[in-house]
Legacy VTK file of the C-alpha trace (Angstrom):
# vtk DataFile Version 3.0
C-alpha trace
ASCII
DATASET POLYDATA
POINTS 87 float
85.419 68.991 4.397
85.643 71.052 1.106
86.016 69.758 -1.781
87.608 71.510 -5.445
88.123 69.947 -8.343
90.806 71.098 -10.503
90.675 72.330 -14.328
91.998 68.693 -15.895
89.276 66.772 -13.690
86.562 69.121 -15.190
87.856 68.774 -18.476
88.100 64.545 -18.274
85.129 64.782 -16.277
82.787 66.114 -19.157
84.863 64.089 -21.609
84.773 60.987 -20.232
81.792 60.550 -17.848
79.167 63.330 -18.090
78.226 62.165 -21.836
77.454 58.633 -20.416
74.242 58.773 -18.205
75.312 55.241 -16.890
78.780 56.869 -16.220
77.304 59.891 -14.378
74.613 57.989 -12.506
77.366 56.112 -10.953
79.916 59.325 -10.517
76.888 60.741 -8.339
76.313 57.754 -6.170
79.903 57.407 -5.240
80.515 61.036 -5.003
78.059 60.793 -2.419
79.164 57.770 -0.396
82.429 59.243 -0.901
80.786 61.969 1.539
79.193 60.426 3.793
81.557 57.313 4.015
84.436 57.898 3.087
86.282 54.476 4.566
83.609 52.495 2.605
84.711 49.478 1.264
83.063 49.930 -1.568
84.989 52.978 -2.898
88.000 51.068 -2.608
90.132 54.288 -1.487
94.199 53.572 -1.592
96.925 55.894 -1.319
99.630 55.823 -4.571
103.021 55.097 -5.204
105.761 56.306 -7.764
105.070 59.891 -9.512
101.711 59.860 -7.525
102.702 59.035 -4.059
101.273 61.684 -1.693
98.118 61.549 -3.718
94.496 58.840 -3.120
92.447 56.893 -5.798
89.229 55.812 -5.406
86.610 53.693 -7.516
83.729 54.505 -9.477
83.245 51.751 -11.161
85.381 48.595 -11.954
87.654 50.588 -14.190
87.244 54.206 -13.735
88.649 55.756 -10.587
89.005 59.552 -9.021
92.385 60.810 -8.360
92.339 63.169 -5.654
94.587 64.624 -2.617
93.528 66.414 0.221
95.310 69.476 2.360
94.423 71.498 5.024
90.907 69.797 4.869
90.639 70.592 1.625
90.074 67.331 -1.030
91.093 68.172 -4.550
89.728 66.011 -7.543
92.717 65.994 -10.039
91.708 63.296 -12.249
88.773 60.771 -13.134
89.024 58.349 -16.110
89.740 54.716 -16.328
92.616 52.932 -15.028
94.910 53.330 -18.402
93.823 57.152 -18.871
95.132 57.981 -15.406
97.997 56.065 -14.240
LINES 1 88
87 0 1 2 3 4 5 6 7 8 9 10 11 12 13 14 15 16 17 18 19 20 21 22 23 24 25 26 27 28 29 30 31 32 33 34 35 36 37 38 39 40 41 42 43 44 45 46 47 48 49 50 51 52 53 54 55 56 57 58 59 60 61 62 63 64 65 66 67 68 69 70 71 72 73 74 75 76 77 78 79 80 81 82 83 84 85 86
């Protein structure tokens, strides 16, 4: 499994989690179980509907969540940032 993140996931990424340690500490963590486990309960992985359908979510914390889609075998991170910023 590969996987790319695109240029708005980046950008949102350093925006909204790398300048929070507590933010990033968690992003790492779940990055990895995300990994290694990727059925884990804990990450809370669903597939979305409406403009997003054909696209997954999963949870970093309570609030902030990954957008992603995969192809090929290839997972692309399109978006991270809290439930309001991304939906």
């Amino acid at each position: 499994m590969k996987i790319i993140f695109h240029k708005t996931f980046v950008k949102h990424f350093d925006k909204r989690i790398k300048i929070n340690s507590s933010l990033l500490e968690r992003f790492k963590v779940r990055y990895q179980l995300f990994i290694d486990e990727r059925n884990s309960d804990i990450l809370q992985d669903h597939s979305l509907s409406g403009v997003l359908k054909g696209k997954r979510s999963f949870s970093i914390t309570g609030d902030i969540r990954i957008i992603y889609q995969e192809s090929d075998g290839i997972i692309e991170f399109l978006d991270i940032g809290s439930h309001n910023q991304i939906y």
